[in-house]
TORNUTOR-457283 format. One record per residue (C-alpha): residue number from 1; y, z, x. Coordinates in Angstrom, 1 decimal, decimal comma. Layout:
BEGIN
resi;v;w;u
NUM;Y;Z;X .
...
//
This chain:
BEGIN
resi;v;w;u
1;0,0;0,0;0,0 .
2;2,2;0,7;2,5 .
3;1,5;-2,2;4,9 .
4;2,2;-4,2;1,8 .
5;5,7;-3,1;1,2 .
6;6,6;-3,3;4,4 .
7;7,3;-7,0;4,9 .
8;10,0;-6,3;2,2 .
9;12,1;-4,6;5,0 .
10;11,5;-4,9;8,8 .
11;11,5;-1,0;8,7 .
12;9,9;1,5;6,9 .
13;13,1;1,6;4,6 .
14;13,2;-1,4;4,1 .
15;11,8;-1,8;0,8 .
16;14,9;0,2;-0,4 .
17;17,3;-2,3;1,6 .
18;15,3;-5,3;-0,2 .
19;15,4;-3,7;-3,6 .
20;19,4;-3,1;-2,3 .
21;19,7;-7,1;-1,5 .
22;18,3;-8,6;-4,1 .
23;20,3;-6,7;-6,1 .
24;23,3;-7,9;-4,8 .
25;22,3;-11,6;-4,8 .
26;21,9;-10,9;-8,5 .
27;25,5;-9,6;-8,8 .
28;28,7;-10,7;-7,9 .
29;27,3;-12,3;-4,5 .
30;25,3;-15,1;-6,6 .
31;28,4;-15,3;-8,7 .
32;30,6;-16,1;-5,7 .
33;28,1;-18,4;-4,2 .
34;27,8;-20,3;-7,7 .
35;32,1;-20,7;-7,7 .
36;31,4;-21,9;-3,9 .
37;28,8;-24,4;-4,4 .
38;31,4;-25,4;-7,8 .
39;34,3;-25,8;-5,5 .
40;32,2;-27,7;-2,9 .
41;31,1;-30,1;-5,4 .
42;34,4;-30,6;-6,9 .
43;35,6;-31,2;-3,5 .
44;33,1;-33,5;-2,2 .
45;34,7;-36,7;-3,6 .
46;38,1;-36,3;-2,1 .
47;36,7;-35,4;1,5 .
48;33,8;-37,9;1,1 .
49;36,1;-40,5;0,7 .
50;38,9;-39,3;3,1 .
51;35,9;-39,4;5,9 .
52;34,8;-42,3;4,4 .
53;38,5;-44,2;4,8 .
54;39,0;-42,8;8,4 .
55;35,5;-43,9;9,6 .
56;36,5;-47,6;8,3 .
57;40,1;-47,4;9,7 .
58;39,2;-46,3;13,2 .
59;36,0;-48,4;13,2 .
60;35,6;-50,7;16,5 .
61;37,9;-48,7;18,9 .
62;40,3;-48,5;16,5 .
63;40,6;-44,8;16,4 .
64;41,1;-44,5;20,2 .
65;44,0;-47,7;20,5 .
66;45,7;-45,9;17,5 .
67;45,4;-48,8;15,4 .
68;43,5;-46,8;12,6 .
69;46,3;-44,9;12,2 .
70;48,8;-47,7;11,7 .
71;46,2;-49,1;9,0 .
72;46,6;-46,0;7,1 .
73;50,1;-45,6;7,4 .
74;50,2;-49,3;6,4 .
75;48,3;-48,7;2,9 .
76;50,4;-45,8;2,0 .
77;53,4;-48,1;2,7 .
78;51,5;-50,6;-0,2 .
79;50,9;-48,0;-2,2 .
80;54,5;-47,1;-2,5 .
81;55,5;-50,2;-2,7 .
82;53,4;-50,9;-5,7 .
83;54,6;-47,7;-7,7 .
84;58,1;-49,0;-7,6 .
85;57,5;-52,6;-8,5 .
86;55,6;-50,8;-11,4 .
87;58,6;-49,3;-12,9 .
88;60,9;-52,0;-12,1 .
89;59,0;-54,5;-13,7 .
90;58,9;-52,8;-16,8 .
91;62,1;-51,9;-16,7 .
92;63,8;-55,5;-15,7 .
93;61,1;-57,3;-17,2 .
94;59,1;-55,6;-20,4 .
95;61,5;-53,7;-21,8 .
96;63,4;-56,5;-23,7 .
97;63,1;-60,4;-25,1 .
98;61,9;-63,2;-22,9 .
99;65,9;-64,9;-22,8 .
100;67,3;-61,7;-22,0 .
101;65,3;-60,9;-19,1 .
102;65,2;-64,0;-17,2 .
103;69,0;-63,0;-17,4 .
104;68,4;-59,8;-15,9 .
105;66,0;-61,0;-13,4 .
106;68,0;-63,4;-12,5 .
107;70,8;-60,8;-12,1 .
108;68,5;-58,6;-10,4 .
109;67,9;-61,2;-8,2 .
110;71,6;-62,0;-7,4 .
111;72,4;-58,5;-6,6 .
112;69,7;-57,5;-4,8 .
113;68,1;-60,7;-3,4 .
114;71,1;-62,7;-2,5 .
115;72,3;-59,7;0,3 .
116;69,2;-59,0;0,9 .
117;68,4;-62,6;2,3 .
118;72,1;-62,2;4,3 .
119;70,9;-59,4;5,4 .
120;67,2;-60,0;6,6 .
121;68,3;-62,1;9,7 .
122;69,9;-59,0;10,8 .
123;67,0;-56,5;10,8 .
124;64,9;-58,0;13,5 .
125;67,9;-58,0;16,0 .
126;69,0;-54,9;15,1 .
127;65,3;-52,9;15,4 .
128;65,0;-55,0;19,0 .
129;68,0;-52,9;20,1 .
130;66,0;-49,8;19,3 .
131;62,5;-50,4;21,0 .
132;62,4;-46,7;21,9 .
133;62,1;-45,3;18,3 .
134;59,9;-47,4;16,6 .
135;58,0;-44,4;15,2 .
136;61,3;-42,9;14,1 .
137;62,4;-46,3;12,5 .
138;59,2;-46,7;10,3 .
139;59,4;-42,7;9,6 .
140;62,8;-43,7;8,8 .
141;62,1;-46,4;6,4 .
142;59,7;-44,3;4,4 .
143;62,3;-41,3;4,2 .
144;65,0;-43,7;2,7 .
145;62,3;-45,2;0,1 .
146;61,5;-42,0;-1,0 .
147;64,8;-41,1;-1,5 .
148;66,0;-44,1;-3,5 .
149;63,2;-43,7;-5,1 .
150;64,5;-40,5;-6,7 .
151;67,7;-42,4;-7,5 .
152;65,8;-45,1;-9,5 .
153;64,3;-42,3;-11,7 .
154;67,0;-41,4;-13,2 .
155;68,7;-45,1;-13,2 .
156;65,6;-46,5;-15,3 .
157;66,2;-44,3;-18,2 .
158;69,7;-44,4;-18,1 .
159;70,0;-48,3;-17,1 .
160;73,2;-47,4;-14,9 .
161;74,5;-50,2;-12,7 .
162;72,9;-47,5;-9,7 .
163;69,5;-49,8;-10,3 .
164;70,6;-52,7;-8,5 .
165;72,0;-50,9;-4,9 .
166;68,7;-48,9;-5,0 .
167;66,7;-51,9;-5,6 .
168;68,9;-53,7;-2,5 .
169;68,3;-50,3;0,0 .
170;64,2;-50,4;-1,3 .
171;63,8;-53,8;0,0 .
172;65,8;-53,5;2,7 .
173;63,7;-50,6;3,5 .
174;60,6;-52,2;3,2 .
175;61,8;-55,8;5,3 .
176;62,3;-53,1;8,2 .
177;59,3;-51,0;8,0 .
178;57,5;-55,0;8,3 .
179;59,2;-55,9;10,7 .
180;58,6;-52,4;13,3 .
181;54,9;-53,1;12,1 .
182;54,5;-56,1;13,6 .
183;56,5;-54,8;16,6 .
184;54,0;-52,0;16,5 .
185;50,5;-54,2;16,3 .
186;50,3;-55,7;19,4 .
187;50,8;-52,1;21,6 .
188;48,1;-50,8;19,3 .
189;45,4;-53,6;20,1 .
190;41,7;-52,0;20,8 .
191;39,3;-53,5;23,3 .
192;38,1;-56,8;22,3 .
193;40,9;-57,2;19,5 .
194;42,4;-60,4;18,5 .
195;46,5;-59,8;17,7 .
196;45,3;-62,0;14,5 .
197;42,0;-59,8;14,1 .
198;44,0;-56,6;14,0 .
199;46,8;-58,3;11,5 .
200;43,7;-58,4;9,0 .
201;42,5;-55,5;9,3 .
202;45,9;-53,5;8,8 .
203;46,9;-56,5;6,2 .
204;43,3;-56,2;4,3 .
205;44,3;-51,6;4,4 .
206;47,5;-52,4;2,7 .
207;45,8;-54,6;0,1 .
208;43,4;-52,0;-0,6 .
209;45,8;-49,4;-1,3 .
210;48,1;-51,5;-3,1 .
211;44,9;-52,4;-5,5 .
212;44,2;-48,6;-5,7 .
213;47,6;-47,7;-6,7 .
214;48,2;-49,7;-9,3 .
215;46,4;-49,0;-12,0 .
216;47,6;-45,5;-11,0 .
217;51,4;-46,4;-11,4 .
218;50,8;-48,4;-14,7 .
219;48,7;-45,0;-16,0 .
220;51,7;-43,0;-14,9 .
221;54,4;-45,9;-16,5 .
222;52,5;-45,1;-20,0 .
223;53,4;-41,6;-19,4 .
224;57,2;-41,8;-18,8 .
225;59,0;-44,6;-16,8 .
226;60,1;-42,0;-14,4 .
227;56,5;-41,2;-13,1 .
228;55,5;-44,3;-11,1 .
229;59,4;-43,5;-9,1 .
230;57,7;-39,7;-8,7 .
231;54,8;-41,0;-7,3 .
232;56,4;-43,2;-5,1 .
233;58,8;-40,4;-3,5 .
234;55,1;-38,3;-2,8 .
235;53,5;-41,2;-0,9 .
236;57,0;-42,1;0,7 .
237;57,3;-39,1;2,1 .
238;54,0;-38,6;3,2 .
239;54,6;-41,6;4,9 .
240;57,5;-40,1;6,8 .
241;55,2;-37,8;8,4 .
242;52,0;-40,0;9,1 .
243;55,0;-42,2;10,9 .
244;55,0;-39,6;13,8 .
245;51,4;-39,7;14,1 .
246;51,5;-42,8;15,7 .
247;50,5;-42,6;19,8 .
248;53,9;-42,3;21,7 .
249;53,2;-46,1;23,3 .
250;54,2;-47,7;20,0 .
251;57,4;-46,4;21,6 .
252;57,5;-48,2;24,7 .
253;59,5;-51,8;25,4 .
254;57,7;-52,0;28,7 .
255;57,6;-55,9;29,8 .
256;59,4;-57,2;26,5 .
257;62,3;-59,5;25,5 .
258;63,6;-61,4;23,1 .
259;61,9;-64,8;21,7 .
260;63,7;-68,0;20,5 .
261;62,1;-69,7;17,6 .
262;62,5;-73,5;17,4 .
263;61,5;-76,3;20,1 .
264;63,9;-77,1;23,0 .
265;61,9;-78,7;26,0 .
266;64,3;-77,3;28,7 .
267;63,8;-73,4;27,6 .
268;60,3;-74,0;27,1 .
269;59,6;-74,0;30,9 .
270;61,5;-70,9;31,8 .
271;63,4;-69,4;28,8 .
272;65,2;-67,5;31,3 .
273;65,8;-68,7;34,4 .
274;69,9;-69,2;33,2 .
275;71,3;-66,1;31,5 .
276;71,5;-66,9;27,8 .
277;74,9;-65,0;26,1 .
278;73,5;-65,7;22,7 .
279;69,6;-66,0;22,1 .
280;68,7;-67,8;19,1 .
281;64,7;-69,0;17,9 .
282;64,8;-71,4;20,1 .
283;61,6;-70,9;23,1 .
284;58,2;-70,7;21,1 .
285;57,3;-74,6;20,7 .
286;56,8;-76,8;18,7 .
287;53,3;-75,9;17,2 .
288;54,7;-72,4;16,0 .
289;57,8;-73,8;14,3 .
290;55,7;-76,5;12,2 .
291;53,0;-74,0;11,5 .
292;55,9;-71,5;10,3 .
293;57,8;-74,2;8,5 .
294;54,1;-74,8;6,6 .
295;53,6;-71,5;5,8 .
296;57,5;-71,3;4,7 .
297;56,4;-73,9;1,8 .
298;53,5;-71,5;1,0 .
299;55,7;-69,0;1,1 .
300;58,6;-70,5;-1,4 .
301;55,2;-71,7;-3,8 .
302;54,1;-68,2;-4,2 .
303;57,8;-66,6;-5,2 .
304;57,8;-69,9;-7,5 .
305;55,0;-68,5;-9,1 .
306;55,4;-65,3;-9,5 .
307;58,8;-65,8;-11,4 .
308;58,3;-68,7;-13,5 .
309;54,5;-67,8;-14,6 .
310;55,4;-64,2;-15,5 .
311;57,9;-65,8;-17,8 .
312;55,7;-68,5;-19,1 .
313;53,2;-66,1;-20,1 .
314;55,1;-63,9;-21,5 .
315;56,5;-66,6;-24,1 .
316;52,9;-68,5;-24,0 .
317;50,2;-66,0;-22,8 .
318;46,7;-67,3;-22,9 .
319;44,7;-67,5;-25,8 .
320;43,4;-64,2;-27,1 .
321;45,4;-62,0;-24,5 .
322;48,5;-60,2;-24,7 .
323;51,3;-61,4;-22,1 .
324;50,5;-58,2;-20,0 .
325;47,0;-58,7;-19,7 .
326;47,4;-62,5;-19,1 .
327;49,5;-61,5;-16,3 .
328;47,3;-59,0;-14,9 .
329;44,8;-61,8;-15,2 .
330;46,9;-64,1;-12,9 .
331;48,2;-61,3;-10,3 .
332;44,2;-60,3;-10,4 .
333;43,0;-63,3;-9,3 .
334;46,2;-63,6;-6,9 .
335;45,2;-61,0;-5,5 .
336;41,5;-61,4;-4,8 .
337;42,4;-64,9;-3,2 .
338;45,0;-62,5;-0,5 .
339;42,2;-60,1;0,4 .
340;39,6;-63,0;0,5 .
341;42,0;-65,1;2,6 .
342;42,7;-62,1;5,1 .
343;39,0;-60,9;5,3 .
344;38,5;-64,7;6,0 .
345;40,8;-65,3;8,5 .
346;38,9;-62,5;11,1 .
347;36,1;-64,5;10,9 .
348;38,2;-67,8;11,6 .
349;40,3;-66,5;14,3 .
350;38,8;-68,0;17,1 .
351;38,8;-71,7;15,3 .
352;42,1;-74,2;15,4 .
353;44,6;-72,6;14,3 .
354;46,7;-75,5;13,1 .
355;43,4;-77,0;11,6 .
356;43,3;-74,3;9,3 .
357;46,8;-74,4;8,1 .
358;46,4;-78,4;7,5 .
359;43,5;-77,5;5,6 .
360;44,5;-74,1;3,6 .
361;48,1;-76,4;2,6 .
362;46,1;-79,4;1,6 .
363;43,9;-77,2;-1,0 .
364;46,9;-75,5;-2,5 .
365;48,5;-78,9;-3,3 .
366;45,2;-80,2;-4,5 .
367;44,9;-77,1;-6,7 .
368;48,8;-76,9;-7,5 .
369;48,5;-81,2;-9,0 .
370;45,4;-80,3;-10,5 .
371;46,7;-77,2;-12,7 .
372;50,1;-79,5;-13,4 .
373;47,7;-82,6;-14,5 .
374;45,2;-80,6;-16,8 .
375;47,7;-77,0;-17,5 .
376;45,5;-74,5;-18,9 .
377;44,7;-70,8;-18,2 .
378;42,1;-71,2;-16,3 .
379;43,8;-73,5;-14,1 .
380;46,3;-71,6;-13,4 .
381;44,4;-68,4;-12,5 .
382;42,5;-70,8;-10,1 .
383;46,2;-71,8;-8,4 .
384;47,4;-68,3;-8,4 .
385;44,1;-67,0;-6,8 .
386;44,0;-70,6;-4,3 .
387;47,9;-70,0;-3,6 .
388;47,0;-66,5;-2,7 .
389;44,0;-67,1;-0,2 .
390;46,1;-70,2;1,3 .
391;49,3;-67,8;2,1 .
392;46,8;-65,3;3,8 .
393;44,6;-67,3;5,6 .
394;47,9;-69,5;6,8 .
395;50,1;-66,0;7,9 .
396;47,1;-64,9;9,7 .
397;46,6;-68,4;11,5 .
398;50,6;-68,7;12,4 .
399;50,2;-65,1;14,3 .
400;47,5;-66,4;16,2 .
401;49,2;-69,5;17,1 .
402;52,1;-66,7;18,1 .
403;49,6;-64,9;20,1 .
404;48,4;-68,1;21,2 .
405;52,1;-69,9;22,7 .
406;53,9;-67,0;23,2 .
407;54,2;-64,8;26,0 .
408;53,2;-61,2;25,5 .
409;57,2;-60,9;26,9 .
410;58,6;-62,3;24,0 .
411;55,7;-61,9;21,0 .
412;56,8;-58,9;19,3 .
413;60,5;-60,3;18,7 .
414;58,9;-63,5;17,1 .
415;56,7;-61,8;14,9 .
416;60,3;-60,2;13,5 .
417;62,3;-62,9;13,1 .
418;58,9;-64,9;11,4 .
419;59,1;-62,9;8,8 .
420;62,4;-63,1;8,3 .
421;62,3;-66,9;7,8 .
422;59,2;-66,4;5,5 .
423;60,9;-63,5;3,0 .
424;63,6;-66,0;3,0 .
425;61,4;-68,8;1,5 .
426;60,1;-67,0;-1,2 .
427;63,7;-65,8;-2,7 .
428;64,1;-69,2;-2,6 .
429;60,8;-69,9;-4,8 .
430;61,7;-67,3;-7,0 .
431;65,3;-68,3;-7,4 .
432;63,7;-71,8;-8,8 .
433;60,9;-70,5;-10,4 .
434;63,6;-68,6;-13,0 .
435;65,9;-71,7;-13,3 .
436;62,9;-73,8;-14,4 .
437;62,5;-74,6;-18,5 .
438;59,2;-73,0;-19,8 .
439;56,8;-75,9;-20,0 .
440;53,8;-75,5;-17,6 .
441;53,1;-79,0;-16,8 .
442;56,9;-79,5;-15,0 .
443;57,3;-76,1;-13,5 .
444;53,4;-76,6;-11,9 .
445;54,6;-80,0;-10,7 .
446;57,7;-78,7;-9,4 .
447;54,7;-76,5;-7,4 .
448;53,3;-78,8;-6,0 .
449;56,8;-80,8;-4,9 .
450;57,3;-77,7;-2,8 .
451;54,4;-77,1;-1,0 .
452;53,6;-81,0;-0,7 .
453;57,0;-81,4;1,2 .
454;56,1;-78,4;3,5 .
455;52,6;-80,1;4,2 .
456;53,9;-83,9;4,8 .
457;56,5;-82,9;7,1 .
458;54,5;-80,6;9,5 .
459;51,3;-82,0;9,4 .
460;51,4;-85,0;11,8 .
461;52,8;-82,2;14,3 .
462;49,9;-79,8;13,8 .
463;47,1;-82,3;14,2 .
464;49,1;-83,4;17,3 .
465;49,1;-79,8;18,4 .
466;45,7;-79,2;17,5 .
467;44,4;-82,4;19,6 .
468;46,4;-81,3;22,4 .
469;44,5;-78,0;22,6 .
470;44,8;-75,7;24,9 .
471;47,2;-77,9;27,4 .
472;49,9;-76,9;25,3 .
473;49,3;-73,1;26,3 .
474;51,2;-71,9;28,7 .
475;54,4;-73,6;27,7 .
476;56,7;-70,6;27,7 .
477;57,2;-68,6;30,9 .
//
């Protein structure tokens, strides 16, 4: 009897100390540990998927370069971004009758837009003055979307003329944040890493996010127009901090200078060898200025788009649907073609550059006559989702034809000014794309005008480019 007890306790009291446990697993310990294993499991999702996000993001060396940091920081930028368009769309857009709001569009355009593309040649100068705070100028950038984000709470209920400036400081905001990011890329660049390869991956983090948030900023819209402005400010200044998480190198100007972006054979030998009082975008050759020009017309397609489909279906949504959800049916399938197009273009970096461009410009205007011959919904989702793989895959083919020409001395200033050129084309788009008449046979046509004059007039100097190979390489010095 007693050599059976006493494996309850290692001693010969034990049995009183097990009687004494199990009592207290029986109690308030098992009550405790029940509220733990609760909280674990209610916790598991968020951690699961914060591990889950970091292993993807620092995947491939990209946790030791810093890279996976800048893709983070890169989605909550999208994320942001989205919340605000959110509440600005229904506010500029939804809230009233079709001809009253391509009046405020278009004078949300003129106000906002119009300085905004006086402006954007600016930016990329200015940030090259200030190479040694790039982490501040992004953590900058966040801070001041956050807090015009607050403003634009309170001007969407009250429809005060403070919308407009707001708007103006948001995208100013955001053009500068781009531009530092593609300053930032190439110092962040793991082993192995294509500058083009590690412009998909941060590009494909931002898409990801932006598709994650948006559902959560129209969720919040149906709750008060205010929320999606709310969540904006959180993830905005969020952002602020993850800025300064960056490695301190993003900070260094070590070995850089400023590019020139159009074709003159005398700089293209030695941009430098007589002092220059005035640089221009003048050294990067001619490949890079017809490959920018076609994605330019890609460019000024997709801000077509946007403005006069969101219009046409509103007054003509497709059969069945309601104008939102035909729409969301066409910035869906927009939107799949962009992450299809970026995930794409990894796996194409180390093909022809121009080849691809020639190719992704050719199947836009093929799709963009097609849609304008035989206009139906289906049609155009197809264009929207074509137009949107085509502007991808074509971005992501110019930066490797940057990486390609251009001198590591001069690549990060080219990448700025690039994007300026491009931001430029689609207010231009958009500007048309609200002056055309609703019918969807002219506007598509009007499409297809613009992006078949991008592709006529650069592609005889692409192919040339393209045959020429890899002579043309080391043009700049």
């Amino acid at each position: 009897m007693a050599a059976a007890r006493t494996p309850q306790g290692d001693t010969g009291t034990g049995g009183s100390k097990g009687v004494k446990g199990s009592s207290r697993l029986s109690g308030p310990g098992r009550v405790g540990g029940s509220f733990r294993t609760v909280g674990r499991a209610l916790h598991l999702p968020f951690t699961g998927t914060a591990r889950g996000i970091r292993k993807a993001t620092h995947a491939h060396g990209a946790g030791e370069s810093g890279l996976g940091k800048l893709i983070e920081l890169h989605g909550v930028n999208g994320a942001g971004d989205v919340m605000i368009t959110v509440a600005l769309a229904s506010t500029v857009f939804f809230s009233v009758p079709t001809d009253e709001a391509r009046g405020r569009v278009a004078l949300y355009l003129a106000i906002t837009m119009a300085p905004f593309t006086l402006l954007a040649p600016v930016i990329g100068p200015l940030l090259d003055r200030i190479p040694h705070g790039r982490r501040a100028a992004m953590a900058g950038a966040m801070l001041a979307r956050a807090l015009l984000a607050l403003i634009l709470s309170g001007a969407v209920v009250s429809g005060s003329i403070q919308l407009y400036p707001a708007a103006l400081g948001v995208l100013v905001a955001s053009k500068a944040y781009g531009v530092v990011r593609s300053a930032v890329v190439p110092r962040l660049l793991p082993p192995g890493f294509s500058l083009v390869k590690a412009n998909s991956r941060v590009t494909l983090g931002g898409l990801l996010a932006t598709g994650i948030a948006a559902p959560i900023g129209a969720g919040l819209q149906q709750v008060g127009p205010r929320w999606p402005l709310y969540g904006a400010f959180v993830i905005f200044v969020a952002g602020t901090f993850l800025s300064f998480t960056l490695p301190p190198k993003v900070d260094s100007a070590k070995g850089e200078d400023t590019a020139l972006l159009a074709a003159d054979e005398e700089h293209l030998h030695g941009p430098h060898r007589r002092p220059v009082k005035r640089p221009g975008l003048r050294t990067v050759g001619p490949a890079v200025t017809h490959a920018l020009a076609a994605n330019a017309s890609i460019r000024c397609l997709t801000g077509f788009l946007i403005f006069f489909l969101a219009f046409l279906l509103r007054e003509h949504p497709i059969s069945g649907q309601s104008a939102a959800v035909s729409l969301g049916i066409v910035g869906v399938s927009a939107g799949v073609g962009n992450a299809l197009g970026t995930a794409v273009g990894a796996w194409l970096r180390s093909r022809a550059p121009e080849i691809i461009i020639v190719t992704v410009v050719a199947c836009v205007l093929g799709a963009a006559i097609t849609a304008a011959l035989f206009f139906g919904a289906i049609l155009v989702a197809g264009l929207a989702a074509i137009a949107g793989f085509a502007q991808a895959l074509a971005k992501l083919s110019l930066d490797a034809l940057i990486q390609r020409d251009v001198p590591e001395l001069v690549r990060t200033s080219a990448f700025a000014r690039s994007e300026t050129l491009l931001q430029m084309s689609w207010v231009l788009g958009g500007a048309v794309g609200i002056a055309m008449p609703l019918n969807g046979t002219l506007g598509l046509a009007v499409g297809a005008a613009i992006v078949g004059t991008g592709w006529l007039t650069t592609v005889r100097g692409l192919l040339g480019s393209a045959r020429r190979g890899g002579a043309t390489r080391p043009r700049v010095a």
